[in-house]
Structure formats: structure tokens, C-alpha cells
C-alpha positions, 0 to 999 in steps of 0.5 A: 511505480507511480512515476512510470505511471506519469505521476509526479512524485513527492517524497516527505521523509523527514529522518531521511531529510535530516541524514540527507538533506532535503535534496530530495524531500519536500515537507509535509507542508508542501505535500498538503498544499500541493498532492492529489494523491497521498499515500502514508507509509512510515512505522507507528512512532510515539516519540523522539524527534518525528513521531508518527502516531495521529499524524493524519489528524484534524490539522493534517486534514485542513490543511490539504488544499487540493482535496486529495485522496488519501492512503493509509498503507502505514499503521493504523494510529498514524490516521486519528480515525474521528479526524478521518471521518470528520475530513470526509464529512466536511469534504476535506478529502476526495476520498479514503483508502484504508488498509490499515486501522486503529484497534485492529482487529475491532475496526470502525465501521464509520470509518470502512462505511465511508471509505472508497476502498478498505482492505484488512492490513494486507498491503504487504500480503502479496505470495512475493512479499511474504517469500522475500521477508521469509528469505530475508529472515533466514538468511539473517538468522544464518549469517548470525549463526554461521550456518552457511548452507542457509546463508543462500535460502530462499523461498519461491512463491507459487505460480498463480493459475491465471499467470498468462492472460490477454486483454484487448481495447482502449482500457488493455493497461487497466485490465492487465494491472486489475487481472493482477490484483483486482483490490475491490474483491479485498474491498468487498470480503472486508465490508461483508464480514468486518468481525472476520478481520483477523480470519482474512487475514490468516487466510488471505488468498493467493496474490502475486505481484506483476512480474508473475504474469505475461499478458497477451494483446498490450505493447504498452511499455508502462506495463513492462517497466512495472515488470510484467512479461509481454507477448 
């Protein structure tokens, strides 16, 4: 998604890169000196040859060079949250976003103060991501077991209400990726009510991924390839 959006990408996946080759990898090092954006997505791991807890730490954040925004999309441990508060401080990084936190559901509330964006451990909380992990799970289960009628389970996630739409002038792409998930409303139940931490996410409203949607007043081709419908 980032490449449709025009972006250039660098992959860091150091246990990939040792089964692959770094033919398709860069390291961490260049990803600090060279990104404007860096997104974290890895499992929390605390040891063997590539641990991952605190890996955005004070010698992570001094070393980015561009003063980039910085994702957490991972685990809460993999941002050691005093380094994190400390990089914004001192003007390390442009900017936090944070899904996920250390001591969830007892969040810091430095941390979700100073963040651009902050949201309750719900990157993975789309309709489409939950349906697709249910029939995956089943499936699974059922080939183990040899349960063959449920071998072609699957679960269809609801259609959203707005799922038709239009958008018109200069900012129709931006409106079109917002209508779909518009991730300040996340933003702002998360910062009214942090003691609720677990309750958003039990309770998370309905979100669905772009290819639930068909929008009206846009012929931008980027939003066809993200996998919305067009008309």
C-alpha cells in the first residue's frame, strides 16, 4: 500500500534476511539514516538471535537521522516507553503513533498525551481481519481433525452501511481512504476515556477494509489498486 501510494520502501527483517539474503532487505541501520516514516511490525521476542523487546530504544531513537514519524503496530514492548517520550522531547522524531503499549491495558498517559495519533491495540481490528483469522483458525482445526465439511469454512464480514459513497475536488483520494476508516475518531474515544482500554477494544465498532466500498466522483487509479470498487 505504501508503494501505490508513491512511497519508497524498505524492508528491515533481519530473520528473513538470514534465510533469504539481504537481496531484498536493508538493516536497521539504514532504515534510521534513511526513512521518514517507520512503521514496526514484528512479534514481541525476548531472546535467541533477533530479540525484539525495547528495540525502539534510546540508541534506536538517536540514531534516526531524518526525524521521522515512527509507527508502533507491533507489541507494546518493542518501544521502551521512557526512550519514546524522551525521543519527543528532545525532538528525535517528527511525531509518535501508537496502537500498541507497554503494560496494556495500564497505558502511559505521557506517552498517549504526546502522541499524533494513538489508538487501543486495534491495527488488526478490522470486520476483514477478524473473518479471515476465524476462517483460518477453522480451516486448520478441521484439516488436523479431518473434519471435511469445515475444511471450506468461511466467515463473511458484514457490509458496512456507508459502503457506497462519493467524494468531489482536489483532496477526493483523502476523503475516500478517511470515509473508510477515519482513525482520529479511534484517536479521540482512546484519549477520552484511557481507563477503558480493554472496553474499546471489546467493544470496537465496525470497520471494514477498502474493498467494501465503492466510491463515486474519483478516477484516481491509486484507489483501485488499494482495492476499492469505482463508479
Amino acid at each position: 500500500m505504501a508503494r501505490i501510494l508513491g512511497m519508497n520502501v524498505l524492508l528491515c527483517d533481519p530473520p528473513r534476511a538470514s534465510r533469504e539474503g539481504m537481496e531484498s532487505f536493508v538493516s536497521i541501520e539504514t532504515v534510521c539514516r534513511e526513512s521518514d516514516v517507520i512503521s514496526f511490525h514484528t512479534p514481541l521476542v525476548s531472546d535467541g538471535d533477533f530479540p525484539t523487546v525495547h528495540m525502539a530504544d534510546a540508541d534506536f531513537f538517536s540514531s534516526l537521522v531524518r526525524k521521522p514519524v515512527v509507527i508502533n503496530a507491533a507489541r507494546g514492548a518493542v518501544f521502551d516507553t521512557k526512550a519514546a517520550k524522551v525521543a519527543i522531547a528532545e525532538g528525535e522524531v517528527s511525531g509518535l503513533v501508537v496502537d500498541c503499549w507497554e503494560n496494556e491495558p495500564s497505558i502511559d498517559l505521557d506517552l498517549l498525551s504526546s502522541a499524533i495519533l494513538a489508538t487501543p491495540h486495534v491495527a488488526g481490528y478490522s470486520a476483514d481481519g477478524k473473518a479471515n483469522a476465524t476462517t483460518q483458525a477453522v480451516q486448520a482445526v478441521a484439516r488436523y481433525f479431518h473434519i471435511t465439511p469445515l475444511c471450506s469454512f468461511s466467515v463473511a464480514p458484514p457490509t458496512p452501511s456507508d459502503s457506497n459513497f462519493s467524494v468531489s475536488g482536489v483532496d477526493s483520494f483523502s476523503q475516500a481512504l478517511l470515509h473508510s476508516y477515519d482513525i482520529e475518531a479511534d484517536d479521540s474515544r482512546l484519549r477520552g476515556t484511557p481507563d477503558k482500554f480493554e472496553s474499546l477494544r471489546g467493544n470496537y465498532p465496525l470497520r471494514r477494509e477498502y474493498g467494501a466500498y465503492t466510491v463515486a466522483g474519483c478516477s484516481d487509479a491509486r484507489l483501485c489498486q488499494l482495492g476499492f470498487r469505482l463508479v
